[in-house]
C-alpha positions as CSV (number, residue, x, y, z in Angstrom):
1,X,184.3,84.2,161.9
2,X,181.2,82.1,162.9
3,X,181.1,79.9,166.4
4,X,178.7,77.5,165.5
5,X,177.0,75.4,168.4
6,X,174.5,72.5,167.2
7,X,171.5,74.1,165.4
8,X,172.9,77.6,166.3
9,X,175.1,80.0,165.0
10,X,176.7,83.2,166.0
11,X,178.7,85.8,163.9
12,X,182.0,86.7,166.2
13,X,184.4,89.1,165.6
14,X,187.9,89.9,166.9
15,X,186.7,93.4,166.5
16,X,183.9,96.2,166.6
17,X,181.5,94.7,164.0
18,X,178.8,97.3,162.7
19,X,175.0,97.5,164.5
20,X,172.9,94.7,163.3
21,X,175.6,92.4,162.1
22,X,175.3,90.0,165.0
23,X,172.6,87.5,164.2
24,X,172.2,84.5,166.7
25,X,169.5,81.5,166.5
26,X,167.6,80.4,169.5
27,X,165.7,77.5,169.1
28,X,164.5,78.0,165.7
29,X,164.3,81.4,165.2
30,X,167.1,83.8,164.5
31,X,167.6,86.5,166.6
32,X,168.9,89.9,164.6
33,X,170.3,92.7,166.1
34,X,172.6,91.3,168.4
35,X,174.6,94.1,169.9
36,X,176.8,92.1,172.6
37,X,177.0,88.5,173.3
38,X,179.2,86.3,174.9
39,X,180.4,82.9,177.2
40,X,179.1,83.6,180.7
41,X,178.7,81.2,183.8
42,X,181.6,78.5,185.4
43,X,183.6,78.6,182.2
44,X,184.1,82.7,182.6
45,X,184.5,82.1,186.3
46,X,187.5,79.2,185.8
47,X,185.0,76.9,187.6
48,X,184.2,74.9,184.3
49,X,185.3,71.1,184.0
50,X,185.1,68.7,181.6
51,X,181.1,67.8,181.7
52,X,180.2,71.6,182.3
53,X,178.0,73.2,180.2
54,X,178.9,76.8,178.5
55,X,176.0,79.6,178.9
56,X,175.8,82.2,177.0
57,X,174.4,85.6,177.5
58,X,173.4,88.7,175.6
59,X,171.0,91.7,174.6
60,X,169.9,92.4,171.0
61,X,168.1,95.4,169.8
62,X,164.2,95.0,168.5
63,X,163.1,97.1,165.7
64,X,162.0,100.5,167.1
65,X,158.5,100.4,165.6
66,X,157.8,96.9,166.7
67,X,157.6,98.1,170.1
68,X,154.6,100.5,169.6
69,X,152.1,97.9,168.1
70,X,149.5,96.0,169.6
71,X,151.8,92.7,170.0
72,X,155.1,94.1,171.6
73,X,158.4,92.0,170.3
74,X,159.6,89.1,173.1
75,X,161.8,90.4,175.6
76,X,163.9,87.0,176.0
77,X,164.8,84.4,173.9
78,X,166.1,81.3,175.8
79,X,167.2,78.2,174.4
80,X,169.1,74.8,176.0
81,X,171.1,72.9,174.1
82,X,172.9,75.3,173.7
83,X,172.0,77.2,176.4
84,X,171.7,80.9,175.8
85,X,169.7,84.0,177.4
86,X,169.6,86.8,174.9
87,X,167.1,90.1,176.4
88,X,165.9,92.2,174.5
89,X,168.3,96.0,175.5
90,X,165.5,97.5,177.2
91,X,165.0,94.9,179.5
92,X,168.4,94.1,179.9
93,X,169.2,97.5,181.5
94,X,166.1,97.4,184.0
95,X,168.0,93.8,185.3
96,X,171.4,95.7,185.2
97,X,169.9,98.6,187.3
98,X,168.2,96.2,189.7
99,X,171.5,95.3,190.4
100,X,171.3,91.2,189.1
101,X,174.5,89.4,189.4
102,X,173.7,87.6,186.3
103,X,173.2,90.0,183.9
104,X,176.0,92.8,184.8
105,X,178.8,89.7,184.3
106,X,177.8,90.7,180.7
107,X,179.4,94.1,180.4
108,X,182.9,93.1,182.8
109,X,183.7,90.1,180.7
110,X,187.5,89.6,179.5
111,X,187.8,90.4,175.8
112,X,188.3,87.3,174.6
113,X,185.1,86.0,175.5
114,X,182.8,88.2,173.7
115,X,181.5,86.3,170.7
116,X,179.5,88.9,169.3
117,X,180.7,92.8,170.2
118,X,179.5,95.7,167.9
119,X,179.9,99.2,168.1
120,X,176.7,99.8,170.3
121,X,177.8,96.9,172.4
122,X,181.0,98.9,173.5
123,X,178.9,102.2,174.4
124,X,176.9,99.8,176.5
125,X,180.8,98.9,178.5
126,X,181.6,102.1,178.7
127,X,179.0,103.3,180.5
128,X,178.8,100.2,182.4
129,X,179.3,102.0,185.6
130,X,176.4,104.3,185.0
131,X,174.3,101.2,186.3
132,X,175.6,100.6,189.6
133,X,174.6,101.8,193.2
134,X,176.0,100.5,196.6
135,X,172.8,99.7,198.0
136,X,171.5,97.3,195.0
137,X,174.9,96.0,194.7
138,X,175.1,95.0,198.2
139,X,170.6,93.8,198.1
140,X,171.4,91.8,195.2
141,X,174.7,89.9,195.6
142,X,174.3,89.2,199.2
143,X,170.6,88.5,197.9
144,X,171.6,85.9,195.6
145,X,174.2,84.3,198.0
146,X,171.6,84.2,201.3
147,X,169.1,82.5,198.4
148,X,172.0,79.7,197.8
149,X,172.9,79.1,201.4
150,X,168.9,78.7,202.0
151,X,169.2,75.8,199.9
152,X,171.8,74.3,200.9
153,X,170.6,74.3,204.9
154,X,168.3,72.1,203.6
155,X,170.7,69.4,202.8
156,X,170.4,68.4,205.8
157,X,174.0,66.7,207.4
158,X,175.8,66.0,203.9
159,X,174.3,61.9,204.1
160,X,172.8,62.3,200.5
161,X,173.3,61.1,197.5
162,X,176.0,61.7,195.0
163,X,174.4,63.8,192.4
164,X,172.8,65.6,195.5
165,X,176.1,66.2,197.1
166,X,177.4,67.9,193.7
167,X,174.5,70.2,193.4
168,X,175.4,71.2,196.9
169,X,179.2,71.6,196.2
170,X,178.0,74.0,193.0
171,X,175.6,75.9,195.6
172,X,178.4,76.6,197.9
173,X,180.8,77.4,195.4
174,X,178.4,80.0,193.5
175,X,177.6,81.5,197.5
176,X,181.2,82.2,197.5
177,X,181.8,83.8,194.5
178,X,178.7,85.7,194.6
179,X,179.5,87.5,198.2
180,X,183.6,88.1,196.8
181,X,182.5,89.6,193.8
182,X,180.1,91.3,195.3
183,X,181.8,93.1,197.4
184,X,184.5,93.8,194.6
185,X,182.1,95.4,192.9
186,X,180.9,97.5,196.0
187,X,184.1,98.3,197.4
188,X,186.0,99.4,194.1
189,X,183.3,99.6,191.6
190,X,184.8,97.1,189.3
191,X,184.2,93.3,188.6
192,X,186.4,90.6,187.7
193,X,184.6,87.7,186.5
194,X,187.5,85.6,186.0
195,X,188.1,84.2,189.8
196,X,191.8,84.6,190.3
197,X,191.9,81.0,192.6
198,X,189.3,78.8,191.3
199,X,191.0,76.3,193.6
200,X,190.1,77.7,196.4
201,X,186.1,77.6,195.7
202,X,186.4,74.4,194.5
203,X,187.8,73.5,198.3
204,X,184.9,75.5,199.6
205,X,182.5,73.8,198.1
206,X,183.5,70.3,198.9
207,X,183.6,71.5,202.1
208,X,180.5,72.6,202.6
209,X,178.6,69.4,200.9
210,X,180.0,67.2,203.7
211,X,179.0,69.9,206.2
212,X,176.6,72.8,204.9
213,X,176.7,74.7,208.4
214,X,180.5,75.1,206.9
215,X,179.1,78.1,204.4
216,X,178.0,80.5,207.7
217,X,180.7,82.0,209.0
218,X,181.8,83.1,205.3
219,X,178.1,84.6,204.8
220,X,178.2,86.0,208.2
221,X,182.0,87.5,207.4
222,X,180.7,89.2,204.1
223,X,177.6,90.3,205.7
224,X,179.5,92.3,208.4
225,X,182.4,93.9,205.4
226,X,179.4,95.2,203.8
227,X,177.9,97.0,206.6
228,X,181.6,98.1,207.8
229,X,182.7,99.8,204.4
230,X,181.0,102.5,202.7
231,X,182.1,101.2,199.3
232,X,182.8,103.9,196.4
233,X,179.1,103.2,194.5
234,X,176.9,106.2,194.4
235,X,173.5,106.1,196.5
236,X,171.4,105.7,192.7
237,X,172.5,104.4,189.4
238,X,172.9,107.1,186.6
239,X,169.9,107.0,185.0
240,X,170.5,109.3,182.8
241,X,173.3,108.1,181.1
242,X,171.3,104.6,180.9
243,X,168.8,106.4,179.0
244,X,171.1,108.1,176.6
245,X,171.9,104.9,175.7
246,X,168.9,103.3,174.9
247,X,167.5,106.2,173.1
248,X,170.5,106.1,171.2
249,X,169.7,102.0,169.9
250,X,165.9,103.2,169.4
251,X,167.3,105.4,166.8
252,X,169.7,103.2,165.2
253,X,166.5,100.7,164.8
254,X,164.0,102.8,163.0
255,X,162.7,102.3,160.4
256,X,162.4,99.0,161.0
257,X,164.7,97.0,158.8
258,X,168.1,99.4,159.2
């Protein structure tokens, strides 16, 4: 079937569709190749409500000799309205080595909320692991949740206004899911992007907009779990396997046109 969204449309399938079937349009160019694509951000989390807006994210494959000529293909192709990231594979693994939050939700989402999943998209799950390492894990959630906390100890003693005080309650609740799933990730080497008691964040953040001092003893708490346990990740991502698979789509995508 086809899940289309304003000026955009993307081919979805209940099952594996074959390489190069998934075609999505950002802004006003289409975007072929899609290998995996799907519905990221609060509504993945169960933090979504009613005025929220849904994010998508995904990686397509550029034609293999497009990347040798003297005007390389664009790495991202980002759009609002509706708003979608799609990166180009190589660059999407770099990110996913680095460790970003973001992009590795891609690869743990549940099945239902893959709009576009092809056969190269499920190599790229299964060796999902191969990107991970218990030091970048730790640098970049903890990274991303000291950055939110940052802003919201500039919000001085919660006496702002009302769209201020939201922004703040959205900081607070992304800190919090950032450090849990963080560790997750650390401590078993899985995710689970799909919060298990969105309540619970919801409470936090409110919370923390009438008092943002309220978010440091859970930063603090997280901070100290990851500098008591080990965690299972290896020291370095396998970047072997991560290659493997790459080489693998520069095949499948020369010549240019298959």
């Amino acid at each position: 079937m086809t899940i289309t969204d304003g000026d955009s449309a993307t081919e979805a399938t209940g099952a594996r569709a074959p390489d190069g079937s998934g075609v999505a349009t950002a802004g006003a160019a289409p975007v072929r190749h899609v290998l995996l694509s799907g519905i990221v951000g609060s509504t993945a989390y169960g933090l979504a409500h009613q005025d929220s807006d849904i994010d998508r994210l995904g990686l397509f494959a550029a034609p293999t000799e497009e990347l040798h000529g003297l005007h390389p293909p664009r790495q991202s192709h980002v759009t609002t309205h509706p708003d979608r990231t799609l990166h180009e594979a190589a660059k999407w693994c770099r990110l996913a080595l680095g460790g970003n939050p973001t992009v590795m939700e891609l690869v743990w989402l549940p099945d239902e909320l893959y709009e576009v999943r092809t056969e190269t998209g499920d190599e790229l799950i299964g060796i999902r692991g191969s990107f991970l390492s218990g030091q970048r894990v730790r640098d970049a959630y903890l990274g991303y949740a000291v950055q939110q906390f940052r802003r919201l100890e500039r919000r001085a003693d919660g006496s702002f206004s009302a769209d201020t005080r939201r922004r703040t309650a959205k900081h607070a609740r992304h800190l919090k899911r950032l450090c849990h799933q963080g560790y997750e990730l650390y401590r078993t080497g899985r995710l689970t992007v799909r919060l298990d008691d969105p309540e619970a964040f919801r409470r936090f953040g409110e919370e923390v907009a009438a008092d943002p001092e309220a978010a440091r003893p859970l930063l603090r708490h997280f901070e100290e779990a990851f500098d008591a346990h080990p965690g299972v990740l290896p020291r370095e991502p396998d970047e072997r396997a991560v290659e493997a698979w790459l080489r693998g789509v520069r095949r499948r995508f020369y010549p240019a046109g298959e």
